[in-house]
Jmol script that loads the backbone (N, CA, C; Angstrom):
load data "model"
ATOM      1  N   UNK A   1       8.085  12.153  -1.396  1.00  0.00           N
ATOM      2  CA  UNK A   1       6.736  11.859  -0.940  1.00  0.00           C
ATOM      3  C   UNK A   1       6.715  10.452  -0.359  1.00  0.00           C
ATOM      4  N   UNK A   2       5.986  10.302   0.745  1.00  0.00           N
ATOM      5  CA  UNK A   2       5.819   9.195   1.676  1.00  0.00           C
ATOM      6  C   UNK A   2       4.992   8.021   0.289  1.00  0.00           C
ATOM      7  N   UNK A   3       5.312   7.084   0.846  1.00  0.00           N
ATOM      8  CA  UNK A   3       4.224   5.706   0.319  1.00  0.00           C
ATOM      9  C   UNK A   3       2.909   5.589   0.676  1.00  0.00           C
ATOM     10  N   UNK A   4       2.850   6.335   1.913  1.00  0.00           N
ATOM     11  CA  UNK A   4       1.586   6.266   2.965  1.00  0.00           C
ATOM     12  C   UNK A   4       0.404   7.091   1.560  1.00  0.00           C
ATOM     13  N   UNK A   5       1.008   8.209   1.216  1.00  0.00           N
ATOM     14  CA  UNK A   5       0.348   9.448   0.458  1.00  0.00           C
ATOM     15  C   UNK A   5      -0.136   8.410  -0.899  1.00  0.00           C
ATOM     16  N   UNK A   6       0.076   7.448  -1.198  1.00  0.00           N
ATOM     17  CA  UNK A   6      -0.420   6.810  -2.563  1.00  0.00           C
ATOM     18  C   UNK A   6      -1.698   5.691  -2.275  1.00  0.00           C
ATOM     19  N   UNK A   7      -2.228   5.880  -0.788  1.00  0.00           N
ATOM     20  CA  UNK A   7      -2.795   4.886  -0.583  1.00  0.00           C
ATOM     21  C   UNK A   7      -3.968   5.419   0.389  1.00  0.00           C
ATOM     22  N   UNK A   8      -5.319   4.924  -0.180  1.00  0.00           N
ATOM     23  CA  UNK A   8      -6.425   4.842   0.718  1.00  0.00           C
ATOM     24  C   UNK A   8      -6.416   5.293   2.214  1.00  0.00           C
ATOM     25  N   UNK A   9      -7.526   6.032   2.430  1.00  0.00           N
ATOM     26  CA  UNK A   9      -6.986   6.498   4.181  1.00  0.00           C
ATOM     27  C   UNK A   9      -8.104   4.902   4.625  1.00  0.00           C
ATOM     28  N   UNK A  10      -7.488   4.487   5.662  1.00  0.00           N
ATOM     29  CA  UNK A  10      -7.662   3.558   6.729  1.00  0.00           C
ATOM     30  C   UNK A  10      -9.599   3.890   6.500  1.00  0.00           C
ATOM     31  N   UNK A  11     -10.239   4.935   7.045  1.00  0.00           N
ATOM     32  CA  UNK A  11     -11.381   4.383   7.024  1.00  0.00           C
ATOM     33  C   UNK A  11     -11.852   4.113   5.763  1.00  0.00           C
ATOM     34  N   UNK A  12     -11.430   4.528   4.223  1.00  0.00           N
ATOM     35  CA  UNK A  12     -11.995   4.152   3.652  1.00  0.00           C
ATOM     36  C   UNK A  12     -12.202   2.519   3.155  1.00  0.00           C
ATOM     37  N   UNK A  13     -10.898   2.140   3.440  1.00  0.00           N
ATOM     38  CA  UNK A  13     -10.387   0.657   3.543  1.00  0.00           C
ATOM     39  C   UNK A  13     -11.570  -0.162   4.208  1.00  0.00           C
ATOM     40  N   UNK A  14     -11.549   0.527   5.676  1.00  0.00           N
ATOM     41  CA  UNK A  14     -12.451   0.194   6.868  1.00  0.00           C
ATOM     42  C   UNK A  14     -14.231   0.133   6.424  1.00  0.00           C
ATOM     43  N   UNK A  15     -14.231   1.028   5.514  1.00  0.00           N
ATOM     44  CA  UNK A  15     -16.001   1.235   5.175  1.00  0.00           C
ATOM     45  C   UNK A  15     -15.951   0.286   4.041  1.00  0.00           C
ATOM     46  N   UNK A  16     -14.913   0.377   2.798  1.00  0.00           N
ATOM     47  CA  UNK A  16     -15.041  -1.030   2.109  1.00  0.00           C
ATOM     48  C   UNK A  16     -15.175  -2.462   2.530  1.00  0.00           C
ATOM     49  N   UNK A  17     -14.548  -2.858   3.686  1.00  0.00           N
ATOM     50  CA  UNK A  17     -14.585  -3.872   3.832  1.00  0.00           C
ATOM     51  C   UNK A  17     -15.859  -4.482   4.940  1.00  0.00           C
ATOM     52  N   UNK A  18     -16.026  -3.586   5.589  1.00  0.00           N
ATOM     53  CA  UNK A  18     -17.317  -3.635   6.189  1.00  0.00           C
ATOM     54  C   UNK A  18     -18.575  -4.231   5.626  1.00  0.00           C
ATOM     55  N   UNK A  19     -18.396  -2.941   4.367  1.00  0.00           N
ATOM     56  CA  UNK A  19     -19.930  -2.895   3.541  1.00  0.00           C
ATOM     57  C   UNK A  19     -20.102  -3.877   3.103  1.00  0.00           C
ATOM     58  N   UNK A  20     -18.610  -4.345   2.556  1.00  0.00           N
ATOM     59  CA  UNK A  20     -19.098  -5.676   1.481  1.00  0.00           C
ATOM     60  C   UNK A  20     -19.292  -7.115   2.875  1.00  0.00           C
ATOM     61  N   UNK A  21     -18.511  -7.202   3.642  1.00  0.00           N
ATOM     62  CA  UNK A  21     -18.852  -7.927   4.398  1.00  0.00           C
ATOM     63  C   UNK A  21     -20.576  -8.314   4.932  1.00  0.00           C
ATOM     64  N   UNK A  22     -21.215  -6.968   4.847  1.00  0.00           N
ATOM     65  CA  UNK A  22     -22.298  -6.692   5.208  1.00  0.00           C
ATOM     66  C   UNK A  22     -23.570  -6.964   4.343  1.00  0.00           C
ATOM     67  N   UNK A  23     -23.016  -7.577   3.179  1.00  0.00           N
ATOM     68  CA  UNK A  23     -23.221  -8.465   2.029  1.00  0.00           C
ATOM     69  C   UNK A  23     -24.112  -7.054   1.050  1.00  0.00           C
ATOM     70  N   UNK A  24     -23.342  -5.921   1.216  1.00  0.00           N
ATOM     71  CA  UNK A  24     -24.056  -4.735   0.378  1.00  0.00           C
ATOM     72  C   UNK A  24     -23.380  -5.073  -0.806  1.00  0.00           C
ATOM     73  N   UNK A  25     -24.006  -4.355  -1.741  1.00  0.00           N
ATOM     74  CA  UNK A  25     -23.232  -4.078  -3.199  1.00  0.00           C
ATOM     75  C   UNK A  25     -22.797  -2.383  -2.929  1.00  0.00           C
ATOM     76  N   UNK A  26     -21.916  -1.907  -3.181  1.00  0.00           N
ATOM     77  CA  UNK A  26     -21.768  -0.384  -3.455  1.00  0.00           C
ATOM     78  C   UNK A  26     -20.668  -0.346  -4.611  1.00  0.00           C
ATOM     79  N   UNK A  27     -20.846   1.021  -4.732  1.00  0.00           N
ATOM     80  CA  UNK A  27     -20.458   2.033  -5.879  1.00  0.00           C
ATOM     81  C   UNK A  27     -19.740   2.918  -5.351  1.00  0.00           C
ATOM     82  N   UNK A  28     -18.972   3.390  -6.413  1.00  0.00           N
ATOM     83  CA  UNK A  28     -18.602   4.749  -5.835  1.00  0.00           C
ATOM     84  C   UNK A  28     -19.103   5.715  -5.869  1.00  0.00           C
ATOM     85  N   UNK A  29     -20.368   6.339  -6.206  1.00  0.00           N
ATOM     86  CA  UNK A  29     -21.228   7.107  -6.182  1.00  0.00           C
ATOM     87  C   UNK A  29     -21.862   6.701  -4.480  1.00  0.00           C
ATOM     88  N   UNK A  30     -21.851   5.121  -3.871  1.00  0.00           N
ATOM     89  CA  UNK A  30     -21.762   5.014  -2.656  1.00  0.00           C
ATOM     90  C   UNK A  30     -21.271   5.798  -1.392  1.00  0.00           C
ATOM     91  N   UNK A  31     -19.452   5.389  -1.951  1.00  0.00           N
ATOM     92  CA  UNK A  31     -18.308   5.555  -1.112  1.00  0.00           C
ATOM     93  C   UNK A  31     -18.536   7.294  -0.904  1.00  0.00           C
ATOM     94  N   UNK A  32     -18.181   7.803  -1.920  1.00  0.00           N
ATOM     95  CA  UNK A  32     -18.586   9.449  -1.953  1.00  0.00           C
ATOM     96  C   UNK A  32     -19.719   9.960  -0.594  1.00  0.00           C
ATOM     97  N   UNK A  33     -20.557   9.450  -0.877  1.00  0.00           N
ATOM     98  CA  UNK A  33     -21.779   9.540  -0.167  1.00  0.00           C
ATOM     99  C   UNK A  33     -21.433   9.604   1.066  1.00  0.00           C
ATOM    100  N   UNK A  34     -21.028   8.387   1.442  1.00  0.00           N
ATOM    101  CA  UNK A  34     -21.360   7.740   3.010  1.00  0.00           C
ATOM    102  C   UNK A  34     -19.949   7.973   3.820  1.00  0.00           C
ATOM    103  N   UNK A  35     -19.005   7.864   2.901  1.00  0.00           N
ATOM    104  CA  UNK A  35     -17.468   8.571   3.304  1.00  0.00           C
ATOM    105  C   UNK A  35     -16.632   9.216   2.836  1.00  0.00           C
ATOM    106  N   UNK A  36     -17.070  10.235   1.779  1.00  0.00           N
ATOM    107  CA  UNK A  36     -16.392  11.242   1.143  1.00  0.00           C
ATOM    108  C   UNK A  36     -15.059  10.485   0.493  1.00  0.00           C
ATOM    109  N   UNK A  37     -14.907   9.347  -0.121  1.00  0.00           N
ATOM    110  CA  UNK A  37     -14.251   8.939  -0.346  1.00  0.00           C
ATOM    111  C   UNK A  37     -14.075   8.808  -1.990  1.00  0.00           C
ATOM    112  N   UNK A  38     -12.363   8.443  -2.646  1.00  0.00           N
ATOM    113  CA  UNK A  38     -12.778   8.760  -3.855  1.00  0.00           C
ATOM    114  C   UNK A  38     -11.818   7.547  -4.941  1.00  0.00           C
ATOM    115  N   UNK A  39     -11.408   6.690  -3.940  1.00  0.00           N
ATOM    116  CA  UNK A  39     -10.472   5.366  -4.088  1.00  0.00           C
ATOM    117  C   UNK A  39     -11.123   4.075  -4.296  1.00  0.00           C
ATOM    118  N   UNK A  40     -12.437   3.920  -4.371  1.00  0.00           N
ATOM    119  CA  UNK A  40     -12.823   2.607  -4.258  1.00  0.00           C
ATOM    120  C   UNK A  40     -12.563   1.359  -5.604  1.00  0.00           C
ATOM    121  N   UNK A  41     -12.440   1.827  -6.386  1.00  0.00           N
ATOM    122  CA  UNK A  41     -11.942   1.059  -7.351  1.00  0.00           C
ATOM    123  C   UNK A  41     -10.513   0.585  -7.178  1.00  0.00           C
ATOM    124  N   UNK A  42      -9.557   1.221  -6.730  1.00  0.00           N
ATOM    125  CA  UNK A  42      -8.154   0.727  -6.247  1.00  0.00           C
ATOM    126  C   UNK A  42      -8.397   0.012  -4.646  1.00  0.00           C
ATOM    127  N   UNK A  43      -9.342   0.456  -3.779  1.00  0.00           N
ATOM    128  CA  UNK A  43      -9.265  -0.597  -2.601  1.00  0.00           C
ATOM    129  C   UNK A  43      -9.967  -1.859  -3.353  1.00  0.00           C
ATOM    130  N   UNK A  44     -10.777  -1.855  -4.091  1.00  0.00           N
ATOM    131  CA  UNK A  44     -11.554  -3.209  -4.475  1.00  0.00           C
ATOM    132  C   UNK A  44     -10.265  -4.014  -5.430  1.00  0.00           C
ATOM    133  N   UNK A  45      -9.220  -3.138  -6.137  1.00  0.00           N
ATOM    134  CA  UNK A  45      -8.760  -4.096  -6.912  1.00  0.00           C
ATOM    135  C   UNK A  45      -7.659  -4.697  -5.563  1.00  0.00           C
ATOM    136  N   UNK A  46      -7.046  -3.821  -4.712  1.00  0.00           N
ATOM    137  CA  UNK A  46      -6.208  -4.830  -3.806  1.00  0.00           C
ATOM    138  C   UNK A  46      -7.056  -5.722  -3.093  1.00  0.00           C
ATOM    139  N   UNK A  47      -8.073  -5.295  -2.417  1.00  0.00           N
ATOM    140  CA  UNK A  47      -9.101  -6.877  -2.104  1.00  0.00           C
ATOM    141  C   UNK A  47      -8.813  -7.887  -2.529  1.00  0.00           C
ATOM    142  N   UNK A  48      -9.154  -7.473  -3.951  1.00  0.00           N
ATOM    143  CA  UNK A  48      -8.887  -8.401  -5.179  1.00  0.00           C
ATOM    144  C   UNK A  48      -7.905  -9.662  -5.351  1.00  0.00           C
ATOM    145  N   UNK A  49      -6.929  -8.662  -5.589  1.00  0.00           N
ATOM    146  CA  UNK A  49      -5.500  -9.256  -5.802  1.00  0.00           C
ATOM    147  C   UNK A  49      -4.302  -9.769  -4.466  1.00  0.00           C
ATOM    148  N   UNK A  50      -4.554  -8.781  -3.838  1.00  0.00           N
ATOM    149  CA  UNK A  50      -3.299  -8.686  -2.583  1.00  0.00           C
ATOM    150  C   UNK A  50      -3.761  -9.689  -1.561  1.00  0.00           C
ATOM    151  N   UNK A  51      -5.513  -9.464  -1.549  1.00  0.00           N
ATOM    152  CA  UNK A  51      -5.776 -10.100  -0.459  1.00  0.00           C
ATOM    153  C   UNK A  51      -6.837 -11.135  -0.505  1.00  0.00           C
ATOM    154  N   UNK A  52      -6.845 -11.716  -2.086  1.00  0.00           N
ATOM    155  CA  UNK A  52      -8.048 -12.826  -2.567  1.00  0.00           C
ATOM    156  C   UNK A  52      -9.251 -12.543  -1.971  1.00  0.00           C
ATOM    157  N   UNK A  53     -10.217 -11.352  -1.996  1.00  0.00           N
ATOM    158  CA  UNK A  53     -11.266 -11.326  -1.869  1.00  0.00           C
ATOM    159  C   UNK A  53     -12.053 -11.919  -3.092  1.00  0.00           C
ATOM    160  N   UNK A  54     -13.229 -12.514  -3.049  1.00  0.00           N
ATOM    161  CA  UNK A  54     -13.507 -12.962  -4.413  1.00  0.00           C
ATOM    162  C   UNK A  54     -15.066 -12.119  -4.639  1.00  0.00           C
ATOM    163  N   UNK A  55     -14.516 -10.635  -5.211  1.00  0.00           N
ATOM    164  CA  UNK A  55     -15.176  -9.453  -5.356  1.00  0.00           C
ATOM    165  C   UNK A  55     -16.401  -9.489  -6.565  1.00  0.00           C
ATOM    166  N   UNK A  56     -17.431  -9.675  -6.907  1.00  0.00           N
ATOM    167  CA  UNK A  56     -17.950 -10.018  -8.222  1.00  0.00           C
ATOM    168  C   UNK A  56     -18.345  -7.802  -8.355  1.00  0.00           C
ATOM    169  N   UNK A  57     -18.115  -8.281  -9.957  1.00  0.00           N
ATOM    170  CA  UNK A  57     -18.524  -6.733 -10.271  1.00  0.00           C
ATOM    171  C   UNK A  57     -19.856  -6.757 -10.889  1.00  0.00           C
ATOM    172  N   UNK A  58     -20.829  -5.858 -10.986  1.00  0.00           N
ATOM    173  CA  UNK A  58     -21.810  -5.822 -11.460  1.00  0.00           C
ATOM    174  C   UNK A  58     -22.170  -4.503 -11.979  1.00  0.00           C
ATOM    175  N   UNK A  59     -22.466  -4.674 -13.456  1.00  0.00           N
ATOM    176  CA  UNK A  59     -22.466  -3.336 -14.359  1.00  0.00           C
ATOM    177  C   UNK A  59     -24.315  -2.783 -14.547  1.00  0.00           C
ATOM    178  N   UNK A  60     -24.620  -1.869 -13.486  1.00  0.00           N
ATOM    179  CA  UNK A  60     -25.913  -1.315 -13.930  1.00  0.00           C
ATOM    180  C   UNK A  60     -26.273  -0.046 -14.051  1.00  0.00           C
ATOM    181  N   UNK A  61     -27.518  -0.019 -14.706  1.00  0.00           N
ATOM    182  CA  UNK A  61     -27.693   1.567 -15.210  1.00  0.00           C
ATOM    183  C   UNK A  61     -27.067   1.615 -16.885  1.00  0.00           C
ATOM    184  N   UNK A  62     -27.746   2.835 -17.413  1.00  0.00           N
ATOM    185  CA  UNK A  62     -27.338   3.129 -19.204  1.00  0.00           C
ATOM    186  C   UNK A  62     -26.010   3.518 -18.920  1.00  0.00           C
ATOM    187  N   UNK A  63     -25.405   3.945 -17.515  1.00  0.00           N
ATOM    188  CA  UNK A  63     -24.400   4.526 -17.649  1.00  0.00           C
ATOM    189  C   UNK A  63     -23.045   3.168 -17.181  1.00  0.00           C
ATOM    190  N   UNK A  64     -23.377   2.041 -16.960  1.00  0.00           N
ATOM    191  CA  UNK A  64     -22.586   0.887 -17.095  1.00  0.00           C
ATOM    192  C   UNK A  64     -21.960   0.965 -15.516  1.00  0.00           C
ATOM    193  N   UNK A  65     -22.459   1.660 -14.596  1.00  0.00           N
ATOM    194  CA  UNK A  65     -21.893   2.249 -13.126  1.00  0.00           C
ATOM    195  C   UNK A  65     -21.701   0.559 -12.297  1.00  0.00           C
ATOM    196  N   UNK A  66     -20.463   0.139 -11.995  1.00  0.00           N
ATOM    197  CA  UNK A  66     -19.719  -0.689 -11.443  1.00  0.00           C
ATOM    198  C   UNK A  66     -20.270  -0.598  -9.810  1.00  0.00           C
ATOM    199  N   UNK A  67     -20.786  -1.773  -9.583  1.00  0.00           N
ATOM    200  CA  UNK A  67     -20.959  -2.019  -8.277  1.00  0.00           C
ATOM    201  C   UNK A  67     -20.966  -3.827  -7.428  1.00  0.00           C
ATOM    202  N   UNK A  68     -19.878  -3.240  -6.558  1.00  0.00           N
ATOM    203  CA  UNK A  68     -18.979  -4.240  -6.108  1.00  0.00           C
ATOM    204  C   UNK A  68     -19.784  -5.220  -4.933  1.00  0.00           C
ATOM    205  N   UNK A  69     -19.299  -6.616  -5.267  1.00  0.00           N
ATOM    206  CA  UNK A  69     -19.963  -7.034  -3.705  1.00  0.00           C
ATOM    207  C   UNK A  69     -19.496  -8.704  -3.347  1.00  0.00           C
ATOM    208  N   UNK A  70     -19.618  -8.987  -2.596  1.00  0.00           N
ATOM    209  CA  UNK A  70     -18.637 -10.213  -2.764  1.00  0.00           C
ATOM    210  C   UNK A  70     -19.521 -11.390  -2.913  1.00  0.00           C
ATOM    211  N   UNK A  71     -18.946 -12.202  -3.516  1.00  0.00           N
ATOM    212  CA  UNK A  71     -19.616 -13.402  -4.547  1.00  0.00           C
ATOM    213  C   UNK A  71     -20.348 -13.881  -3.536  1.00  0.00           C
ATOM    214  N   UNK A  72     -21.392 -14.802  -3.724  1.00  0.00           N
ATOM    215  CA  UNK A  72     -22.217 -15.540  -3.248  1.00  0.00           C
ATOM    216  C   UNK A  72     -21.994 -16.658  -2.616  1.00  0.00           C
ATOM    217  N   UNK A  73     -22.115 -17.135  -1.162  1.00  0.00           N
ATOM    218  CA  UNK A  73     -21.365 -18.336  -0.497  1.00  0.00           C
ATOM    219  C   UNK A  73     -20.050 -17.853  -0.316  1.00  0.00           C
ATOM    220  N   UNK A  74     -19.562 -17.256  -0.335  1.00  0.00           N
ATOM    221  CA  UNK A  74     -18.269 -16.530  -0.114  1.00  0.00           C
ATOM    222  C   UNK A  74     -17.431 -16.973   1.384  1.00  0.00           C
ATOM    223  N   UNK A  75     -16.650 -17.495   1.855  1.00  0.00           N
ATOM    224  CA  UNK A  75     -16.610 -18.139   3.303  1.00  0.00           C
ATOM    225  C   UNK A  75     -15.882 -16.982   3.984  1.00  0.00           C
ATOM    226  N   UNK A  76     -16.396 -16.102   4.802  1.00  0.00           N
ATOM    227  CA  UNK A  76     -16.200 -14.713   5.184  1.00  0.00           C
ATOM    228  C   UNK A  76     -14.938 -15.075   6.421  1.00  0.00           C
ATOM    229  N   UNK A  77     -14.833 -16.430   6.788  1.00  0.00           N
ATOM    230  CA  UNK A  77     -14.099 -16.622   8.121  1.00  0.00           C
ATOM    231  C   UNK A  77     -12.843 -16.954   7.167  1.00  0.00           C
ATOM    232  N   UNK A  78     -12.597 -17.129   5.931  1.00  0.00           N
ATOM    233  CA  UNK A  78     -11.723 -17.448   5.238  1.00  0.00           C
ATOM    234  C   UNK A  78     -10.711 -16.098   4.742  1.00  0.00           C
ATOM    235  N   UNK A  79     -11.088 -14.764   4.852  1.00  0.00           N
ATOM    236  CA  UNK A  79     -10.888 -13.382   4.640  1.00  0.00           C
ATOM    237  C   UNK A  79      -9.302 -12.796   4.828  1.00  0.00           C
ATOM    238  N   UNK A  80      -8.615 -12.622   4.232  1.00  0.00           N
ATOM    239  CA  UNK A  80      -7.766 -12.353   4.710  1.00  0.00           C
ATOM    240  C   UNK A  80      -8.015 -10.421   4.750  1.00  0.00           C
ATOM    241  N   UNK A  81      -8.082  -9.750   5.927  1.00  0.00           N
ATOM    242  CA  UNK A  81      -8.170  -8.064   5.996  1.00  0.00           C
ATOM    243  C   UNK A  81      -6.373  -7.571   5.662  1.00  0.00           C
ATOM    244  N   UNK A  82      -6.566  -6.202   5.000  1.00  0.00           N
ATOM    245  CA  UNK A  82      -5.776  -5.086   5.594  1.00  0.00           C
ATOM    246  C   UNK A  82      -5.927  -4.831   6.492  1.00  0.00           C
ATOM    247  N   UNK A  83      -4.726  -4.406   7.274  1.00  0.00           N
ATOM    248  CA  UNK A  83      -4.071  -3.880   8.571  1.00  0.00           C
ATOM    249  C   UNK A  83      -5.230  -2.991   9.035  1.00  0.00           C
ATOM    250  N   UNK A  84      -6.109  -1.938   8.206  1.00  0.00           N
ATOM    251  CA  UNK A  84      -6.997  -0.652   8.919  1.00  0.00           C
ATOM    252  C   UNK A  84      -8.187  -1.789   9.014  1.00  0.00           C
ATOM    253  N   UNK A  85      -8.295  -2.813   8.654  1.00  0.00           N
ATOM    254  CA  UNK A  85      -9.771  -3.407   8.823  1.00  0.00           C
ATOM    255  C   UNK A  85      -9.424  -4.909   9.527  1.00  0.00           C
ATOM    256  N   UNK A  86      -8.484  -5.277  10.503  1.00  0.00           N
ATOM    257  CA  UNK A  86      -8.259  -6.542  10.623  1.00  0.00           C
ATOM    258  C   UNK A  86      -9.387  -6.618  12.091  1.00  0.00           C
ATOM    259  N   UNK A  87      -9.277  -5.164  12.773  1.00  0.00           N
ATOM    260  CA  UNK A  87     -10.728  -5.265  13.706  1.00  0.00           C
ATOM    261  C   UNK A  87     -12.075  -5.978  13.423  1.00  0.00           C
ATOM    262  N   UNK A  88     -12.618  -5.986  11.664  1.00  0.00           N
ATOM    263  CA  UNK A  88     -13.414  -6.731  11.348  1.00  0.00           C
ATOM    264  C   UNK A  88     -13.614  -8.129  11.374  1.00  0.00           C
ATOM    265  N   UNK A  89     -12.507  -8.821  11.368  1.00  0.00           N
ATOM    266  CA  UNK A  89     -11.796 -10.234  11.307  1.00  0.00           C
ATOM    267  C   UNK A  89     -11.953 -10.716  12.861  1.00  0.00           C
ATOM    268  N   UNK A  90     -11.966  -9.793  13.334  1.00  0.00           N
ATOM    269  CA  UNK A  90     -12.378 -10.272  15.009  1.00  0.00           C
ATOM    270  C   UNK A  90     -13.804  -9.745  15.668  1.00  0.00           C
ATOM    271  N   UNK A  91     -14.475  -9.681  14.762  1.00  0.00           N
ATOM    272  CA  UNK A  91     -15.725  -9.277  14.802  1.00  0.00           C
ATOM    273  C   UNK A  91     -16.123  -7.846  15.736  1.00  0.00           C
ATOM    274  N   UNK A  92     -14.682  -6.993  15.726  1.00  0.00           N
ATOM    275  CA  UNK A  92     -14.931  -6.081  16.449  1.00  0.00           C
ATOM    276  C   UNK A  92     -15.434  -4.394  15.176  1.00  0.00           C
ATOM    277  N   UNK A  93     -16.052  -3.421  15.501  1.00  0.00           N
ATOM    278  CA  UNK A  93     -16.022  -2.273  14.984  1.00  0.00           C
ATOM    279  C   UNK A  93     -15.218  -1.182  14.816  1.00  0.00           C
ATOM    280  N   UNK A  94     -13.990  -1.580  15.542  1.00  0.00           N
ATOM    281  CA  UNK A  94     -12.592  -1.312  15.346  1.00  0.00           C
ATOM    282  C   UNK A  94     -12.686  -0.247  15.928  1.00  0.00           C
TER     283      UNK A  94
END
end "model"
wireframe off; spacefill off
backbone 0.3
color backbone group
């Protein structure tokens, strides 16, 4: 099996990094929604880690539902993207 097969398809990458750019909070009850998507907790942790996004989590609802968004003052020109979202980095819609 390819490496490609263990990893996020490109738009979902592309709609994560957007959204949060777009200074939304989402969920994965979001991602599902808006892009049938079902990875967002593993694209938010490479954000995270791989690519120093500085992601704040926020736990709401009785059911403790995780929703992501990037910290406050955050310097967005400072960003380092994945390869499916570096169109964002140039302020294009890719």
């Amino acid at each position: 099996m390819t490496r490609q097969k263990w990893y996020s398809g490109a738009t979902q990458v592309y709609w994560t990094c957007k959204a949060l750019l777009e200074g939304r909070a989402i969920s994965h009850k979001t991602e599902i929604r808006e892009v049938r998507g079902w990875r967002l907790g593993a694209i938010i942790h490479r954000l995270r880690h791989e690519f120093g996004w500085p992601i704040v989590t926020e736990y709401r609802g009785p059911d403790h539902v995780a929703y992501y968004s990037l910290a406050p003052g955050s310097d967005k020109a400072a960003l380092r993207f994945p390869r499916s979202a570096r169109a964002l980095a140039e302020g294009g819609e890719g």
